[in-house]
N, C-alpha and C positions, 0 to 999 in steps of 0.2 A: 746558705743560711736561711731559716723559713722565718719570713720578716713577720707570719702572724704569731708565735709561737715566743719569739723574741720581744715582740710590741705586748703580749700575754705577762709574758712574765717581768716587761718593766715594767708596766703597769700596776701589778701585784708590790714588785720590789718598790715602787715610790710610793704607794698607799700606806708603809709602815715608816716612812720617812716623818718625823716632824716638821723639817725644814720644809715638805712637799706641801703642804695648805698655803705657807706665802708665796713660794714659786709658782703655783698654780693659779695663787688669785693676784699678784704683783703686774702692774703693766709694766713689764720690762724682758728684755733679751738676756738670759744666764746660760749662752751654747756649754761654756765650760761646766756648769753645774749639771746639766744632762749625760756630755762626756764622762764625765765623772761617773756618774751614778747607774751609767749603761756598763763599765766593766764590773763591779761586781756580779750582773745578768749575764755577762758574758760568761765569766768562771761556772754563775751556777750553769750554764748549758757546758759544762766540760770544756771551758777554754783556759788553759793554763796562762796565769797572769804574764809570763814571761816571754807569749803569743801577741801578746795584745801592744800593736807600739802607736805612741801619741804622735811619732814625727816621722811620718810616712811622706815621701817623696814622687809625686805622680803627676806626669808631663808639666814638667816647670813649676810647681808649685806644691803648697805641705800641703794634703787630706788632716782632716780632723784627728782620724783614728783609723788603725789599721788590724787589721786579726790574721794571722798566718795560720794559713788549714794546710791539711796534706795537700791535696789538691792548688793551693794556691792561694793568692789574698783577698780577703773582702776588705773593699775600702768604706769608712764610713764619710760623710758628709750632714754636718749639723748646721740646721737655719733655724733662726727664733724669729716667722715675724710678729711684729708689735705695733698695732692699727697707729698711723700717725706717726712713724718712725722707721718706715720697714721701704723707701721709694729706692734707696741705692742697693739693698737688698732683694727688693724687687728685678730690680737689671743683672744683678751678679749671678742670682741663684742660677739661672738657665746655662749662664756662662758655665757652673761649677755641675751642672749635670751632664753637658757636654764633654766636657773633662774626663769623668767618670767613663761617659760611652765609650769614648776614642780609648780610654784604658782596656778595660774592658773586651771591646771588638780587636786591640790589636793585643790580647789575651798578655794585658803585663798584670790582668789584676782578673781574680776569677768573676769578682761580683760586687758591685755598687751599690749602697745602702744609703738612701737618704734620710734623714731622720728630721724631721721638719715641725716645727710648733708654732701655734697660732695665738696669742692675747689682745683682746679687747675687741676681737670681731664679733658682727653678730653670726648668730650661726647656720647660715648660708654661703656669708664671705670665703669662710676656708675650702669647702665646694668648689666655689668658683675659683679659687688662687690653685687648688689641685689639679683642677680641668685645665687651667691655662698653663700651669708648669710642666703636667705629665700626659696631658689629652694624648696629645701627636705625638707621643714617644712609646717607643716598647718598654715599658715600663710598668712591673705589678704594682699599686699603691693600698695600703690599706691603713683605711682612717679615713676622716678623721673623728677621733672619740674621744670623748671625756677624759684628763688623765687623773684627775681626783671630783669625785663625786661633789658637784654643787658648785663648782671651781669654777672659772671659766676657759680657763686652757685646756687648747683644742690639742691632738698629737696625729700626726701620720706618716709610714713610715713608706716606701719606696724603694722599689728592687729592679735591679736589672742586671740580667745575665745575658752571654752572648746569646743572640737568637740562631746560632748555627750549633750550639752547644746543647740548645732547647730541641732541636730538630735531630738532633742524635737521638737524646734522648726519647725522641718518640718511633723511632722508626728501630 
């Protein structure tokens, strides 16, 4: 799944939202409200809603959300952090991107999608929180940007596919 094109079109999809100005400007954590409002972007990129499962099961624990393609699943992963509130979230997330690789590399899931938001940082902070959760990882990230103009929530999204799967692909 191409995470800029996906990150394109929620961003589009939440600008017509009402509810999007207080979720954008609220200091608080709503993964569920993101969840939410990423499957109907999902459908509009031709993913049948009956594709899409909330209670995906990957190496001992639930993924957020799940998307069955021909080829195989994309698993999602949703983190809200929230400046002042986000220090055990801080230690989990890496745990939960881990997760994902080992899925991933031992090909039970085609591709990991991290979907990650930022509130009440300045805007440098989420830079810095990207570099240290994706630096050292094979991981494409793109973000973090604006998700309602003027707002202060920050969005970015994060992919990774097998890197032996990447190298087919190029040769």
């Amino acid at each position: 799944m191409d995470i800029e094109e996906l990150l394109s079109r929620f961003i589009d999809h939440v600008n017509k939202l009402r509810s999007a100005r207080f979720v954008c400007s609220a200091q608080t954590a709503v993964e569920g409200w993101f969840r939410v409002e990423v499957v109907p972007v999902l459908e509009d990129m031709g993913i049948p809603l009956n594709r899409i499962n909330p209670r995906f099961h990957i190496n001992g624990g639930q993924a957020d959300l799940a998307v069955e393609k021909e080829d195989g699943y994309v698993v999602f992963e949703f983190m809200c952090f929230v400046k002042g509130a986000d220090s055990e979230k801080k230690r989990r997330f890496p745990q939960q991107l881990d997760r994902l690789e080992r899925a991933v590399t031992k090909r039970r899931i085609t591709q990991g999608i991290a979907f990650v938001t930022f509130s009440g940082y300045s805007n440098t902070q989420p830079e810095n929180l990207i570099k240290k959760f994706f630096g050292k990882r094979d991981w494409k990230t793109k973000g973090p940007l604006e998700v309602v103009s003027g707002h202060p929530l920050r969005i970015c999204l994060g992919s990774f596919n097998n890197p032996r799967d990447e190298e087919l692909l190029l040769t």
